[in-house]
C-alpha positions as CSV (number, residue, x, y, z in Angstrom):
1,X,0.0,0.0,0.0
2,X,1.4,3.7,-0.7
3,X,-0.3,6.5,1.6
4,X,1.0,9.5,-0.4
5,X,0.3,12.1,1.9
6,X,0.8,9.9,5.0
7,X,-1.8,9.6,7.6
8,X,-3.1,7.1,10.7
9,X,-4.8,3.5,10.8
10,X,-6.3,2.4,14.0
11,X,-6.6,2.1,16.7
12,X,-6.6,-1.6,16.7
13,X,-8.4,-2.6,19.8
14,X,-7.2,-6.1,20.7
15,X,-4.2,-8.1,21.0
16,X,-2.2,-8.0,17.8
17,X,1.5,-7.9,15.9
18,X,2.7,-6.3,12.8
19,X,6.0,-6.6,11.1
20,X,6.0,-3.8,8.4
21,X,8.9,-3.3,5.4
22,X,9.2,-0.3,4.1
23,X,10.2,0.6,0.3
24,X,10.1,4.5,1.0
25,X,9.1,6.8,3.7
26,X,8.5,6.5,7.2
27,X,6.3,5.1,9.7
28,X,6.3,4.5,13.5
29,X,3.9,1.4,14.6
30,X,2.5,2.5,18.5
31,X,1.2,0.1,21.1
32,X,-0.1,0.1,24.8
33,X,3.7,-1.5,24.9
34,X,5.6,1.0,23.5
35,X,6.4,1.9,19.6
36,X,9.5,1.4,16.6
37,X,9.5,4.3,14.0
38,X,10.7,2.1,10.4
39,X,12.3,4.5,7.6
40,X,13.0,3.8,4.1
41,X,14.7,0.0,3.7
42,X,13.6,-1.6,6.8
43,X,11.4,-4.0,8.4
44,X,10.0,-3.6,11.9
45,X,8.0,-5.9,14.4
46,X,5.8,-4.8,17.6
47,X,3.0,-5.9,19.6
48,X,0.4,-4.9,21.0
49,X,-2.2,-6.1,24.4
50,X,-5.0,-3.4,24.0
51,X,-3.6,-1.1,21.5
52,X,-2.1,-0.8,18.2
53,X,-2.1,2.0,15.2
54,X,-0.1,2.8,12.3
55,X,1.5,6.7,12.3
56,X,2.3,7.3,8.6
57,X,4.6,10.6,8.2
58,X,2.5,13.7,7.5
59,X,3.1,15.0,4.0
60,X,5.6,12.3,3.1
61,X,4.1,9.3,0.6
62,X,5.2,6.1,2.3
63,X,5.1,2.4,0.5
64,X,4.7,0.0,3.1
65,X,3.9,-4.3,3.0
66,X,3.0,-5.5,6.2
67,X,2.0,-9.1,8.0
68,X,-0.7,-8.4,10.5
69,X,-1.8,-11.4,13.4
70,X,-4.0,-11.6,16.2
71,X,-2.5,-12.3,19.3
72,X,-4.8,-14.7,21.6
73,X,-5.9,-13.2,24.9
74,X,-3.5,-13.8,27.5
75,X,-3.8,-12.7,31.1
76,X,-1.3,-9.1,31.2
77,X,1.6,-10.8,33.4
78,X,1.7,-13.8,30.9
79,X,1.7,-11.4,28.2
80,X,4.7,-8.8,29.1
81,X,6.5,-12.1,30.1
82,X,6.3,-13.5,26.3
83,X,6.9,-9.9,24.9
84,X,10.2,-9.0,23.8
85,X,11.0,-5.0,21.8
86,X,13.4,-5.1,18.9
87,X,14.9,-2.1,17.3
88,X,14.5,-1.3,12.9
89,X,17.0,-3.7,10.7
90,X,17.5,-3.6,7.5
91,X,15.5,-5.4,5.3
92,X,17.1,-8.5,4.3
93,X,16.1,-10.0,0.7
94,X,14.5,-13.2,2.1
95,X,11.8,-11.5,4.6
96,X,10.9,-9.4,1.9
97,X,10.7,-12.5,-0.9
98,X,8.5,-14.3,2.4
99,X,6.7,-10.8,2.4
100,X,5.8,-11.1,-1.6
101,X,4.5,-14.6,-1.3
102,X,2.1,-13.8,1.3
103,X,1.0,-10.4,-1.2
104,X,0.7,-12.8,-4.0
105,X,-1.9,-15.2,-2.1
106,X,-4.8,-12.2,-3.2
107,X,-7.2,-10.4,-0.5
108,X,-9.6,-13.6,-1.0
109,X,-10.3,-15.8,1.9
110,X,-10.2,-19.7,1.6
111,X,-8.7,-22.8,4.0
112,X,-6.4,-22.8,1.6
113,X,-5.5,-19.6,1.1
114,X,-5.6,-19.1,5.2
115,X,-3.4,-21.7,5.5
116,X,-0.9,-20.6,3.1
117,X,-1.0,-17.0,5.1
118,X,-0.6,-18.6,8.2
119,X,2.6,-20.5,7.6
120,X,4.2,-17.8,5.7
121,X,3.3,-15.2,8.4
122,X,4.9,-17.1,10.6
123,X,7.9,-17.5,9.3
124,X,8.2,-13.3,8.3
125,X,8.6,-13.5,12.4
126,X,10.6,-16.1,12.8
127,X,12.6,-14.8,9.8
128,X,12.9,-11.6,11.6
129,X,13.9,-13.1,14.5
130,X,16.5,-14.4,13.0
131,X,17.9,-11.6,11.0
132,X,17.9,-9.6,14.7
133,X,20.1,-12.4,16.6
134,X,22.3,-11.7,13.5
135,X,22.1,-8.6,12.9
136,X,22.9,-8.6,17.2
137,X,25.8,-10.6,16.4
138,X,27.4,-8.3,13.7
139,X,27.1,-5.6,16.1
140,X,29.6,-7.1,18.3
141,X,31.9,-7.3,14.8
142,X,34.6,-4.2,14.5
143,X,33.7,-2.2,11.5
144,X,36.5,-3.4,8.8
145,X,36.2,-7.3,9.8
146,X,32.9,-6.5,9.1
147,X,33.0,-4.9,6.0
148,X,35.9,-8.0,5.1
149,X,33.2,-10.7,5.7
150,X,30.3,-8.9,3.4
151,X,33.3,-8.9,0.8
152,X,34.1,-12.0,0.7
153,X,30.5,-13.2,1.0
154,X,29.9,-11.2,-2.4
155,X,32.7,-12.2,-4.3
156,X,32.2,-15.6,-3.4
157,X,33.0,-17.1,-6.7
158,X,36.1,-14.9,-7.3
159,X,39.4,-17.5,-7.3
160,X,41.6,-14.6,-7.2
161,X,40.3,-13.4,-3.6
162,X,42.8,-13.9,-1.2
163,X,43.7,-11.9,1.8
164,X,45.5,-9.3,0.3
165,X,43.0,-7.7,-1.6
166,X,40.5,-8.2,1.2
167,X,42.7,-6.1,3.2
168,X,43.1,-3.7,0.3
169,X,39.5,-3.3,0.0
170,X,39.1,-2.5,3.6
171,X,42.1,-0.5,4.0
172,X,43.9,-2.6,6.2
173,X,47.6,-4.2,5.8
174,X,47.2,-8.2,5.4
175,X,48.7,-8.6,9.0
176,X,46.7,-6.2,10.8
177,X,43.8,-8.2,8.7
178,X,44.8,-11.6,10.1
179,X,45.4,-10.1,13.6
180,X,41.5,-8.5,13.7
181,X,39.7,-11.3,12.4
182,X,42.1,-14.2,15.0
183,X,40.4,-11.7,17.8
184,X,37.0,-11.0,16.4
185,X,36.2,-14.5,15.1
186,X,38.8,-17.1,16.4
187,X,40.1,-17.5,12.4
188,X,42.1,-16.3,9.7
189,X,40.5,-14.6,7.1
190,X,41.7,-17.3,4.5
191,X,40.3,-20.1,6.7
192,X,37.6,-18.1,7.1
193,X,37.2,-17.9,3.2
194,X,37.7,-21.5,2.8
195,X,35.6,-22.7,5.2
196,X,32.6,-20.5,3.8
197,X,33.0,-21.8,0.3
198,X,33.1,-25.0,1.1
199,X,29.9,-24.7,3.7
200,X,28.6,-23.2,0.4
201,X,29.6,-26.0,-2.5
202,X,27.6,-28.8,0.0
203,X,24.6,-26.8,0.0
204,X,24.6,-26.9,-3.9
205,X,25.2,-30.0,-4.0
206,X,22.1,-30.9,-1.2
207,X,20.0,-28.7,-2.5
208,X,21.0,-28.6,-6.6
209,X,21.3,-30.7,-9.4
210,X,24.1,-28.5,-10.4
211,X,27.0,-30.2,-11.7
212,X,30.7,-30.1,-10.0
213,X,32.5,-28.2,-12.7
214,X,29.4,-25.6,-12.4
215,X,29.5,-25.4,-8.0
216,X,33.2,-25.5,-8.4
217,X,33.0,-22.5,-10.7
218,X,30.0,-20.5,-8.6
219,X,32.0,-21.3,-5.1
220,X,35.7,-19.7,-6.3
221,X,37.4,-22.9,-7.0
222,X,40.6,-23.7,-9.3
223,X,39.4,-26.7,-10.3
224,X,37.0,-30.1,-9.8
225,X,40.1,-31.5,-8.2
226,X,40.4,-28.6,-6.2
227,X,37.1,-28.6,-5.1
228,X,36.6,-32.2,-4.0
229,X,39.6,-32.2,-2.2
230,X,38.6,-29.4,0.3
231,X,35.0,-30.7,0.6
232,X,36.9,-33.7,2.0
233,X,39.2,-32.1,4.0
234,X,36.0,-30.0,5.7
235,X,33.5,-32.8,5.8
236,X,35.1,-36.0,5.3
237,X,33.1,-37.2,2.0
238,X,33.9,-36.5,-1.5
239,X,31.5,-34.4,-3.3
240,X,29.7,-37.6,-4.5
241,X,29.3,-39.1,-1.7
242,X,27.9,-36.1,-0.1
243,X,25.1,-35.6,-2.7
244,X,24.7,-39.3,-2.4
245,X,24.1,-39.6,1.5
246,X,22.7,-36.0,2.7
247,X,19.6,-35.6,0.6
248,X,19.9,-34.8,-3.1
249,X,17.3,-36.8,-5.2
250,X,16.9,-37.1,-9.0
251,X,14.2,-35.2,-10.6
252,X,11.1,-37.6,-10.9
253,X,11.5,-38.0,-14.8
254,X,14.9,-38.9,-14.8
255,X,14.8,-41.6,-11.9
256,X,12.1,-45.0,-13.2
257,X,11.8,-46.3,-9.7
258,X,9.7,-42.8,-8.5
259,X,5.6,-43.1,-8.8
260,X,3.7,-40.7,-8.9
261,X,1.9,-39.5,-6.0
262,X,-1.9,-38.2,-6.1
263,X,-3.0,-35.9,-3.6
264,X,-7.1,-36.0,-2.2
C-alpha cells in the first residue's frame, strides 16, 4: 500500500503484531507497549495487548507491506513475560521474498488460502527473529572485519580473492587483517574464506542438481580437483558421496523407480 500524503490507521483494539517493510518513507507502529519508528529500507515488528495503530509521516508518501496477526488473549503478566521490543533492521532480501509470497496469495479468503497466510506469516517472524540475533551478532563485529566478511560473502566465486586484496578493499595491511579477524572470530580470514566456500559448494550439491565443474566454478574454486579435495578435507566425503548420503534426489523424470503420488 502507498499513503502518499501519510496519515493514521487504527486504533486496533485487541491483541495484535505487525511486522511492516518499508520501500520509502517513514512510519512509526504505537502500542499500549511501547512503539519502533521504520524508515525507508527496513522492516520492523511490535505488539500490541489493548492497543495498536499505524502513524504514517505527514506530508511524506510512504510504501509499506505489512503481515498483520492476532494475538490470543492472555492474562497481562503472561503477556509482558512472552513480549520481547526489537529495534528497525534492514531489510534483508529473504523476509521481503516471504513478504511477496504472502502479497501474491490475493485479498480472498479460503482454507487454503488461510493456511498458506498462516505458515508464511509465521515464518516473516521467525525470519525476523533471525535476521535480529544476527544482525545482534554483527554488532559485536569491528567495522572493517565486518565490512571484510560482506566482501568476501559477495565475491564468493572470485578464485583470485585472497587476503590481500580483502585487506586492500578494507584498508587494512594483510597482518593487521589476520590479527582482527584471530580476535573477532577465532580465524584467519583465508580459513575463514575457505571454510565458507566450502559450507557453500555442499549446500549446492544438497539442494542442486548442479554439476561439480558448475558449484566448483560458482563457489571460487581452481578446479573439480580442487574442489573435491577441500570438501573432504571439511567434511570428510567427497563431493559424491555427499550428494549421495545428505539428501539430493533425481528429478522424478529422470529416476524410473519414483511413482507418482496423487493428492485427495
Amino acid at each position: 500500500m502507498t499513503y502518499e500524503k501519510g496519515g493514521l490507521f487504527g486504533p486496533i483494539l485487541r491483541p495484535y503484531l505487525s511486522v511492516i517493510v518499508i520501500e520509502n518513507g517513514c512510519c512509526t507502529m504505537r502500542s499500549d507497549l511501547g512503539s519502533v519508528t521504520v524508515k525507508t529500507g527496513q522492516t520492523g515488528i511490535l505488539a500490541g495487548r489493548s492497543r495498536f495503530e499505524f502513524a504514517y509521516t505527514r506530508g511524506q508518501s510512504t510504501t509499506v507491506s505489512w503481515c498483520e496477526g492476532f494475538l490470543p488473549e492472555l492474562p497481562e503478566p503472561v503477556f509482558h513475560a512472552q513480549y520481547e521490543r526489537f529495534a528497525p533492521l534492514a531489510a534483508t532480501d529473504r523476509l521481503k521474498k516471504l513478504q511477496n509470497i504472502g502479497v501474491d496469495t490475493g485479498h480472498t479468503s479460503s482454507a487454503g488460502l488461510n493456511s498458506i497466510r498462516d505458515a508464511v506469516g509465521l515464518a516473516v517472524c521467525r525470519t525476523f527473529l533471525l535476521d535480529a540475533r544476527q544482525s545482534l551478532s554483527e554488532e559485536k563485529l569491528p567495522k572493517r572485519v565486518l565490512e571484510a566478511k560482506r566482501f568476501m560473502e559477495e565475491r564468493i566465486s572470485d578464485e583470485t580473492l585472497d587476503v590481500n586484496s580483502v585487506a586492500a578493499h578494507v584498508g587494512m595491511s594483510p597482518q593487521h587483517l589476520i590479527a582482527s579477524f584471530k580476535a573477532s572470530l577465532g580465524t584467519t580470514p583465508g580459513k575463514f574464506l575457505w571454510q565458507m566456500r566450502s559450507t557453500r559448494a555442499r549446500q549446492l550439491l544438497i539442494h542442486t542438481g548442479l554439476g561439480h565443474a558448475q558449484i566448483a566454478f560458482e563457489c571460487g574454486y581452481k578446479s573439480v580437483s580442487h574442489f573435491s579435495r577441500s570438501l573432504k578435507k571439511q567434511f570428510g566425503a567427497t563431493p559424491s558421496q555427499i550428494r549421495r548420503e545428505e539428501g539430493f534426489v533425481q528429478a522424478s523424470d529422470k529416476d524410473s523407480s519414483v511413482t507418482d503420488l496423487i493428492f485427495d
